[in-house]
C-alpha positions as CSV (number, residue, x, y, z in Angstrom):
1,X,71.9,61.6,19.3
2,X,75.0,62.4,17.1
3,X,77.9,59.7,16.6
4,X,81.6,60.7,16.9
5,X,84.6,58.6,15.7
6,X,88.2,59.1,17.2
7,X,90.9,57.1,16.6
8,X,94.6,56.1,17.9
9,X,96.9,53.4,18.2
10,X,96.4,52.1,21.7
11,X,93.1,52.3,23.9
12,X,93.3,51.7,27.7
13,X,89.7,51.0,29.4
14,X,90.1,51.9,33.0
15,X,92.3,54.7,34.6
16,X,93.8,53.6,38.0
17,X,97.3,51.6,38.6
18,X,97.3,48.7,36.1
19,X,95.7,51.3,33.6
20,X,98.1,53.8,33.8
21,X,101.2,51.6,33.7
22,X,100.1,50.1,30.4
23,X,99.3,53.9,29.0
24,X,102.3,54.7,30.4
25,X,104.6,52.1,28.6
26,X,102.9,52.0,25.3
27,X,103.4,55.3,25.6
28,X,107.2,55.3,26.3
29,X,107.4,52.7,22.9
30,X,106.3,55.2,20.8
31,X,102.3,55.0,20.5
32,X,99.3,57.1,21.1
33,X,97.2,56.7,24.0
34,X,93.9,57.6,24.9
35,X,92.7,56.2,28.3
36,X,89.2,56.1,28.9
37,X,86.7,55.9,32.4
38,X,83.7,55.8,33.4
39,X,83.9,57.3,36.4
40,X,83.7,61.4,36.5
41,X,87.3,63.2,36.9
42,X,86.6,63.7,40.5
43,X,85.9,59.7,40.9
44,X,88.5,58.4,38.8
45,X,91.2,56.6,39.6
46,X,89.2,53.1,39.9
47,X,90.0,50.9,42.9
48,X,93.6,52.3,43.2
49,X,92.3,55.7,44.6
50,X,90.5,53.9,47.7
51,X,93.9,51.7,49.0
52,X,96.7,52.2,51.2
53,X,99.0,52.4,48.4
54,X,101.3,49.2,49.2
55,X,103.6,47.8,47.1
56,X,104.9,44.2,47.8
57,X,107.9,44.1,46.7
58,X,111.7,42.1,46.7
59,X,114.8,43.7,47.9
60,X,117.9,41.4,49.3
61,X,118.7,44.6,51.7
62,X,118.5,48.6,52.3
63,X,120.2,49.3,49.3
64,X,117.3,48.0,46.9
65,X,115.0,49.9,48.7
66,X,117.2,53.0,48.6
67,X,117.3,53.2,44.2
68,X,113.3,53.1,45.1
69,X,113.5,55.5,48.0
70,X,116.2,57.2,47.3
71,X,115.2,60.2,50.1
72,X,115.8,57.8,52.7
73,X,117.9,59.1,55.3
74,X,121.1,57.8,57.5
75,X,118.9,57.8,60.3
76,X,115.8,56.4,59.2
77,X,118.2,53.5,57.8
78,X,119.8,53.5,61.5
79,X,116.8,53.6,63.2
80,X,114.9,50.7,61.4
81,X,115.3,47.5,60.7
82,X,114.0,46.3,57.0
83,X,115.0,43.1,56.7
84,X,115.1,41.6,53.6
85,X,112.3,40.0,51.1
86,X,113.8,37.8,48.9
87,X,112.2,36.6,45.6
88,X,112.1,33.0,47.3
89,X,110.0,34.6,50.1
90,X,107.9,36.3,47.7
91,X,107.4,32.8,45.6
92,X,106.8,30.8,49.1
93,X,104.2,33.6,50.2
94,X,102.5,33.3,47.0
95,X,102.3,29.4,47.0
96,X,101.0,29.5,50.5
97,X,98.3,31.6,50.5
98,X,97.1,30.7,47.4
99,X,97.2,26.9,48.3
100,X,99.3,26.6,45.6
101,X,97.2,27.4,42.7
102,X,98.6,30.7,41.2
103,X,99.8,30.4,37.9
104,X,103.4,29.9,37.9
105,X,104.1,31.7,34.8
106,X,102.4,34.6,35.7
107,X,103.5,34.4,39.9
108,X,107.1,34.2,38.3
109,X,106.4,37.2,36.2
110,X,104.6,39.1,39.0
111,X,107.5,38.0,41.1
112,X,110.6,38.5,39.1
113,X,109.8,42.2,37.8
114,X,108.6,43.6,41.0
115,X,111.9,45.8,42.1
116,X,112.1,46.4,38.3
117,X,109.1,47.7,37.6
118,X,109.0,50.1,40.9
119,X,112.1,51.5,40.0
120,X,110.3,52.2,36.1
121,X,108.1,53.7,38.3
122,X,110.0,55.7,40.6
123,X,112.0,57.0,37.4
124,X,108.6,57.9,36.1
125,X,107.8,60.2,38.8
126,X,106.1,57.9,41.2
127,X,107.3,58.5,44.5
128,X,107.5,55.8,47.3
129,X,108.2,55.8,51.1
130,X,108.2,52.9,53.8
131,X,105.1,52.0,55.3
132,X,106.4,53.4,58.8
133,X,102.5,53.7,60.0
134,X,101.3,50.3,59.8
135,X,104.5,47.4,58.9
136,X,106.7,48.6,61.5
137,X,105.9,48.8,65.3
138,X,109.0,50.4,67.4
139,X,110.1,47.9,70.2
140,X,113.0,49.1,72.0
141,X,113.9,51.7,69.9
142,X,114.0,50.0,66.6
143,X,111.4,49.7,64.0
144,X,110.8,46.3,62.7
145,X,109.2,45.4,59.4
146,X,107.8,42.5,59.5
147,X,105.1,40.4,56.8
148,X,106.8,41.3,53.6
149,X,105.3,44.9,53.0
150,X,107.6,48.0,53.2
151,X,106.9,49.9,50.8
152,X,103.7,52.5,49.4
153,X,103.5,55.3,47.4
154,X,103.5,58.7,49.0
155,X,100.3,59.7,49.7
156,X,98.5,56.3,49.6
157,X,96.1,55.7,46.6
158,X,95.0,59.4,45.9
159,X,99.0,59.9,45.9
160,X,99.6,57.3,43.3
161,X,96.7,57.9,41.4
162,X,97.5,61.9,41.5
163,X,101.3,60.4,40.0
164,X,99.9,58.3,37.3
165,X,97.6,61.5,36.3
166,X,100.8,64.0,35.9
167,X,102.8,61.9,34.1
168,X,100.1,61.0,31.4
169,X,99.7,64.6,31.4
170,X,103.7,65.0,31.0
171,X,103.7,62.4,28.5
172,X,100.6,63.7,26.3
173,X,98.3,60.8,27.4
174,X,94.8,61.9,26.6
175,X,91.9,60.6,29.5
176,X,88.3,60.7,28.5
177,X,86.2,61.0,31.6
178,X,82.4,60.0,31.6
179,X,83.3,57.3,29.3
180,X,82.0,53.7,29.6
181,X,82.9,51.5,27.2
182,X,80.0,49.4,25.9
183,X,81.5,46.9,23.1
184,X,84.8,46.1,21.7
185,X,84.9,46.6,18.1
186,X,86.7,43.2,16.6
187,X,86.7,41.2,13.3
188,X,88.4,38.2,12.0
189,X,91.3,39.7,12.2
190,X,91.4,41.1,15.3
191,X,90.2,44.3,17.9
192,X,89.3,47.7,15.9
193,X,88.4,49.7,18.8
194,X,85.8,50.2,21.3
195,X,81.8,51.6,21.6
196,X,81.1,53.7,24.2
197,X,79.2,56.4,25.7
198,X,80.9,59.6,26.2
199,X,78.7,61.9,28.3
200,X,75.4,60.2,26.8
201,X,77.0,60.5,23.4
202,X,77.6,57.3,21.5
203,X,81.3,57.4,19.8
204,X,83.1,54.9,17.8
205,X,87.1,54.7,19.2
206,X,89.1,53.0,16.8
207,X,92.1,51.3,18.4
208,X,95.1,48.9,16.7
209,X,95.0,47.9,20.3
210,X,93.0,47.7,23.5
211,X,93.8,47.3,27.0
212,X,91.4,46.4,29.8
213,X,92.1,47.3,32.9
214,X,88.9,48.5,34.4
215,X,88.7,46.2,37.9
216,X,86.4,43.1,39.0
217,X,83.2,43.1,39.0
218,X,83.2,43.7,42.7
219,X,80.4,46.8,42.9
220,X,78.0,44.4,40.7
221,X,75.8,43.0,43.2
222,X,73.8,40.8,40.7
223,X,77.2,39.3,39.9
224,X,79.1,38.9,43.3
225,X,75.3,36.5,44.3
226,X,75.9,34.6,40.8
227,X,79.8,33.7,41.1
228,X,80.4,34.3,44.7
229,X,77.5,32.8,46.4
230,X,74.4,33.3,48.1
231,X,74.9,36.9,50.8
232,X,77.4,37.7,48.3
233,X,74.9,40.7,47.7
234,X,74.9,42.2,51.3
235,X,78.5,42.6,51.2
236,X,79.5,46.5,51.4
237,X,82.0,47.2,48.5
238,X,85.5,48.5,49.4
239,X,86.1,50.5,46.9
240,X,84.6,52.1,43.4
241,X,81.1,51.8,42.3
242,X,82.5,51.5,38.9
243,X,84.0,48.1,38.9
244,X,80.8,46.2,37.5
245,X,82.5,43.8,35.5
246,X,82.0,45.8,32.1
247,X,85.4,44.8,30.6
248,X,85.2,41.3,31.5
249,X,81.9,41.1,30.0
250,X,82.5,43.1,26.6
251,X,85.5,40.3,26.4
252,X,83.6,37.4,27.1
253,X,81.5,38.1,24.7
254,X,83.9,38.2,21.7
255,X,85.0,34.4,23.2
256,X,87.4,35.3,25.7
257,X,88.5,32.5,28.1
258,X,88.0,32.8,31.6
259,X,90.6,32.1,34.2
260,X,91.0,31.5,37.3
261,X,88.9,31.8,41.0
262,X,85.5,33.1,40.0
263,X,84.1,31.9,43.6
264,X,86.6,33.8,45.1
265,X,87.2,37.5,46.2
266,X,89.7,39.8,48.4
267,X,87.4,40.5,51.2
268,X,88.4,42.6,54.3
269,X,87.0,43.3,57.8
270,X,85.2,47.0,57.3
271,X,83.5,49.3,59.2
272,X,80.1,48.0,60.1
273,X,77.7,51.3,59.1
274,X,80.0,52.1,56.5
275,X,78.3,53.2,53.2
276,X,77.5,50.7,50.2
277,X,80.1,51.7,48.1
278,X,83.4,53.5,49.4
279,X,83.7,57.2,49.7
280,X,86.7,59.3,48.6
281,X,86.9,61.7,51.3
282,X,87.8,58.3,54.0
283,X,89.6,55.9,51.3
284,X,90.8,53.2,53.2
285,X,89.7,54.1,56.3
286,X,86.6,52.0,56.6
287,X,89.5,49.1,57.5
288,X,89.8,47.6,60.6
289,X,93.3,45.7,60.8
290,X,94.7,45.5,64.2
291,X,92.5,42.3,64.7
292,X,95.6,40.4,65.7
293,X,95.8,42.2,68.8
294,X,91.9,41.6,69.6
295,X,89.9,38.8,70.2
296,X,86.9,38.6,67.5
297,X,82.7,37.7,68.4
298,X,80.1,37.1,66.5
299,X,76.2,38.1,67.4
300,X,76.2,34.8,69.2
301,X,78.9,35.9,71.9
302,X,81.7,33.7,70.6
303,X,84.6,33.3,68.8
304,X,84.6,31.8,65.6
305,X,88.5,32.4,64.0
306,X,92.1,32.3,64.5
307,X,93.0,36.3,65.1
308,X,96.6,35.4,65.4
309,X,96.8,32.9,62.7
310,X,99.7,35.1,60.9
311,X,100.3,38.4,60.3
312,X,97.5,40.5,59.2
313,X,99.1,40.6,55.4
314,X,98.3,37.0,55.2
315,X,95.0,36.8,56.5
316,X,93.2,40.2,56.2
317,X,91.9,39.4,52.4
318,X,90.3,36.0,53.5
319,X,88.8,36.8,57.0
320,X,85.6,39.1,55.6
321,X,84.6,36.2,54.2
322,X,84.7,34.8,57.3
323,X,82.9,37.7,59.0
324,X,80.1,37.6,56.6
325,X,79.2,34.5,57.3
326,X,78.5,35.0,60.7
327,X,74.6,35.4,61.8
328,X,73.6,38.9,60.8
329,X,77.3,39.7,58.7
330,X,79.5,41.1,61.7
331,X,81.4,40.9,64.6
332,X,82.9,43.1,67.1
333,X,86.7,43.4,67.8
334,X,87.7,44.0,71.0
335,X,90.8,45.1,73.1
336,X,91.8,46.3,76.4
337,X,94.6,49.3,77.5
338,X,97.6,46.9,76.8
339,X,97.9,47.0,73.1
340,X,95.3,49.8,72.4
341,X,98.2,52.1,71.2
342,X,99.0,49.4,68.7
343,X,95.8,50.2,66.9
344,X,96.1,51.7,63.4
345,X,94.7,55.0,62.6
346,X,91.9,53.9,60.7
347,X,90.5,53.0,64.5
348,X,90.7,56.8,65.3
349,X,88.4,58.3,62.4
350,X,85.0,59.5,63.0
351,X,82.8,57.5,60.8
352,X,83.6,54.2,63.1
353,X,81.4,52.6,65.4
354,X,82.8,52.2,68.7
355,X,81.8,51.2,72.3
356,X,83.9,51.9,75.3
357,X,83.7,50.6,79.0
358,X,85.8,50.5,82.0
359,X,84.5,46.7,82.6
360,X,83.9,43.9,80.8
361,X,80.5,43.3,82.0
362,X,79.4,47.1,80.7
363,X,81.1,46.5,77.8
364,X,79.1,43.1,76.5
365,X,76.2,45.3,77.1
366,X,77.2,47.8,74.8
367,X,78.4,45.5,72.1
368,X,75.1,45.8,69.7
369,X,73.1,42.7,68.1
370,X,75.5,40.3,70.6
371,X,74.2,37.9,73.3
372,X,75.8,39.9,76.0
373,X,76.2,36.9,78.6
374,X,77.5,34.8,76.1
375,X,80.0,37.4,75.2
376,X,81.1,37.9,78.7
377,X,81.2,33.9,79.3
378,X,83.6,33.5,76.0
379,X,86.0,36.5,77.1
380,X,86.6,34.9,80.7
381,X,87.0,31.2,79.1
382,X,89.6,32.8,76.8
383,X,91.5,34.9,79.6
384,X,91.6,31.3,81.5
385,X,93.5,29.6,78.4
386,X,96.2,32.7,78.0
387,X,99.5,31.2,79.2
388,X,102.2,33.3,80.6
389,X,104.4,32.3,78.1
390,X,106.9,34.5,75.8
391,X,106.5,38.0,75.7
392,X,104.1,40.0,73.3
393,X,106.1,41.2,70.3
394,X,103.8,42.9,67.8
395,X,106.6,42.5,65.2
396,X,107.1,38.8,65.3
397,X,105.0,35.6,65.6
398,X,105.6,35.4,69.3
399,X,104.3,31.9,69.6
400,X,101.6,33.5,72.6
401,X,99.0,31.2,72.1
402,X,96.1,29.9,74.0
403,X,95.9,26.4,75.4
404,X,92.4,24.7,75.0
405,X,90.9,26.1,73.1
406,X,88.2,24.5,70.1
407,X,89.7,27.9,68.0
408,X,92.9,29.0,69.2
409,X,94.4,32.5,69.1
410,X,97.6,31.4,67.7
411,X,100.0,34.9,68.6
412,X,99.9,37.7,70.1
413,X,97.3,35.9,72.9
414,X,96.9,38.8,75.7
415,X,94.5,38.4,78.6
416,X,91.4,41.1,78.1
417,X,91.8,42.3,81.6
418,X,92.7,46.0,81.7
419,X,90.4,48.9,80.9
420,X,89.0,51.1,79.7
421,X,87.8,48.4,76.7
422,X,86.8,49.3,73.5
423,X,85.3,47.3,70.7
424,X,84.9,48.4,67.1
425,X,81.9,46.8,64.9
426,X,82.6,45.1,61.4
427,X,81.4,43.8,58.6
428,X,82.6,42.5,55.4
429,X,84.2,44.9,52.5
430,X,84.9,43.7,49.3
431,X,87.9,45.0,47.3
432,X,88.0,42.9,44.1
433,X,87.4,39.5,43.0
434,X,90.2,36.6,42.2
435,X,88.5,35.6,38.4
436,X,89.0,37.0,35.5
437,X,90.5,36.6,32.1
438,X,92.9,34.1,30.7
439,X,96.4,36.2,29.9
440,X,99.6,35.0,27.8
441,X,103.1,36.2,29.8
442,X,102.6,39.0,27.2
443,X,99.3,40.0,28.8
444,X,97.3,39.0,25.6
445,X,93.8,37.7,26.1
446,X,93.4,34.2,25.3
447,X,90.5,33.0,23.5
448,X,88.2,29.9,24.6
449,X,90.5,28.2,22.2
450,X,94.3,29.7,24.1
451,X,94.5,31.5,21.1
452,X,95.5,34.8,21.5
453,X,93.0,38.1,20.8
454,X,94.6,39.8,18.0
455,X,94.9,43.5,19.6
456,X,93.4,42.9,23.2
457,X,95.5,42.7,26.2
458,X,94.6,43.0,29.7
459,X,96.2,43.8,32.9
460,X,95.0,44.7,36.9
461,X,91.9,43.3,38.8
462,X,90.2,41.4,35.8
463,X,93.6,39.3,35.3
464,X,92.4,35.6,36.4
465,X,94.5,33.1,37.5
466,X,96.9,35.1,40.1
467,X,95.2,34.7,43.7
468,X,93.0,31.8,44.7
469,X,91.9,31.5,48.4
470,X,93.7,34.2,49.9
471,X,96.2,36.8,48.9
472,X,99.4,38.5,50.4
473,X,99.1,42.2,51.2
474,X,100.2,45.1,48.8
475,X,100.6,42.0,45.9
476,X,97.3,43.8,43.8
477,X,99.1,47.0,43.1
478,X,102.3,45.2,42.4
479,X,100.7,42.8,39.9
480,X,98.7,45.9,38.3
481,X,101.9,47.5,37.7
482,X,103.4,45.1,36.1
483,X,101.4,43.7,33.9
484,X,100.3,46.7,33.1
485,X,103.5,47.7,31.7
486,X,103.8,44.5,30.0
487,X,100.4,45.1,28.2
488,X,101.6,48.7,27.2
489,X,104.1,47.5,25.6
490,X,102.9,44.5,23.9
491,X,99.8,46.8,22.8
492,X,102.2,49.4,21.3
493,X,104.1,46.5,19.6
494,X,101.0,45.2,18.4
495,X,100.3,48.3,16.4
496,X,103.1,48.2,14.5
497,X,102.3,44.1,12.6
């Protein structure tokens, strides 16, 4: 086996959002960049490639979202209503569902430079649409975004990835493919580079810089039972096999400090017999998010959380935890004729497991691994605490709630009385986990000591400190972004002390 040695200024581990952005910038300051993966060409793109492609973002009003949209047209403006999403929302919505934990310096970075860094973007050549599929239900005419989350990239996570791929090509942004990165090269005074294993061929890259943005460690079963918990292991992973938790480990081991919620992960409901790891050709739509408008049992017949809590934004990353605790890791979600056309199109694909039935009492039958009289008995108890109440509005928190309830259905509370019913089995899907490394505003890695790394910044998934708990929809790609450009630059700045 031959050894290789290649060198530049600036080395980016990793080659989805966060990754890209910090290539992307360093490049733009005037360094070389080589990116590396692990993952072949036709799997790269890291967890980026397998989500929806939302971007939470601030705008006071239309106009903001016009310099990032700028194709938006007279009538789409007319004929929809976007509201506005303030930096103060985005502050409050990050102390919330974080319990107030998320750094501040960091949630006031993430914060403060999301419009900027989408419109870096967007001048780039990454283009961006609103979310009209799944933020905005049309009620009388209008669409209504609602939950803080208008905008994606055009074409989802393959689209953005796709993005990110031409303009490193534009830019003369090399990518190495088949490249996992097994050490980082360091000294007393600082990182020299990187060893990995190019296509079974060890190489040396030498590097005045490194950036690590190569994802959790969410595809590492071994590690997901160790910092997670016990049944962390049976979880099915959401996205890429890759993330394994290389780059946190080939910094920990040069006495990098870890940060933040190492017990804690963004987990989702997801498809029930969907594969182990996720697959390309679906992306995101192993999903199930329209739980709002269901009710939610467990193998034992009953209900066991609040489906109308909040919107989905605010709850979706924390309730697969909840699902995989139930006996036998699922549940099924059902709902009748009256908000069935509300369901998302991930419900329509044909890897989903579905029943259908024009009673109830067929239905519970159908429902697999579930005490069916139980199930039957807990639908009719919930029908009998659905008030009349305020009307159903999917865009707001209509206040419908049950009354009497142990677990109530705080919105959106519908009697299950009209069929045809169908119910859709889940499980729980991980997309990445909350710890990670300790980060300087300038995304520098921190040492055990908070001193910084000489040469080694980090930006994306393995960032610790950001979510705890829970996290607000669309916020990952938003905080990849920009602290990915931060670390681009501070990389390429690094390269010239």
């Amino acid at each position: 086996m031959t050894k290789e040695t290649i060198s530049t200024d600036v080395l980016v581990v990793g080659a989805g959002n966060a990754a890209y952005a910090a290539a992307s910038s360093a490049r733009e300051a005037g360094a070389s960049v080589l990116v590396i993966d692990c993952a072949p060409e036709a799997e790269t793109g890291g967890n980026t490639r397998f989500t929806a492609g939302a971007f939470r973002v601030c705008y006071d009003g239309v106009e903001d979202l016009q310099r990032v949209i700028p194709d938006l047209t007279e009538d789409e403006i007319l004929q929809t209503d976007f509201g506005t999403y303030t930096e103060e929302q985005f502050f409050d919505d990050m102390g919330r569902v974080t319990e107030y934990r998320t750094h501040p310096d960091l949630c006031e970075l993430l914060v403060t430079r999301s419009r900027p860094t989408l419109r870096w973007m967007q001048e780039k050549g990454v283009r961006f649409m609103p979310i009209w599929g799944r933020q905005a239900f049309k009620v009388d005419g209008k669409f209504k975004f609602w939950g803080g989350l208008t905008v994606e990239a055009w074409g989802g996570g393959e689209g953005l990835i796709q993005a990110w791929t031409d303009i490193a090509a534009r830019d003369g942004i090399a990518t190495l493919y088949n490249c996992r990165a097994q050490s980082l090269i360091v000294d007393d005074t600082g990182i020299k580079g990187v060893k990995v294993k190019h296509e079974g061929i060890s190489k040396t890259l030498h590097a005045k810089s490194v950036v690590l943005a190569s994802g959790g460690f969410q595809a590492n079963p071994e590690w997901r039972a160790r910092y997670l918990g016990a049944g962390w292991d049976l979880a099915k992973v959401r996205g890429t096999r890759f993330n394994t938790g290389m780059g946190l480990k080939m910094a920990l081991d040069i006495g990098a400090s870890a940060a933040g919620n190492w017990s804690g992960c963004h987990a989702v409901g997801w498809e029930r017999n969907a594969p182990e790891f996720g697959d390309i050709a679906v992306g995101d739509g192993f999903q199930k998010h329209s739980y709002p408008f269901s009710i939610m049992l467990n193998a034992n017949g009953e209900r066991f959380l609040d489906e109308g809590a909040d919107f989905r934004n605010y709850t979706y990353a924390k309730y697969g935890r909840v699902i995989l605790a139930q006996p036998g890791n699922f549940a099924w979600q059902i709902f009748d004729q009256k908000v069935t056309h509300l369901l998302r199109d991930e419900y329509r694909i044909p890897q989903v497991t579905k029943v259908m039935a024009d009673t109830l009492p067929e239905l519970v039958k159908k429902l697999e691994g579930v005490d069916a009289a139980a199930a039957l008995k807990t639908i009719e108890v919930y029908n009998q605490s659905v008030p009349g109440g305020p009307s159903f509005n999917p865009n707001v928190k209509d206040e419908r709630c049950t009354q009497g309830l142990n677990i109530p259905k705080s919105n959106w509370a519908n009697r299950i009385d009209e069929g045809p019913f169908e119910a859709y089995a889940v499980t729980c899907g991980v997309t990445f986990t909350y710890g990670g490394l300790r980060i300087s505003t300038d995304a520098a890695v921190l040492d055990n000591d908070f001193n910084e790394i000489r040469g080694l910044f980090a930006a994306g998934e393995l960032v610790g400190g950001l979510f705890y708990n829970n996290y607000p929809g669309g916020t990952g790609l938003m905080a990849g972004a920009v602290f990915g450009k931060i670390a681009g630059v501070s990389a390429a700045a690094a390269c010239k002390n």
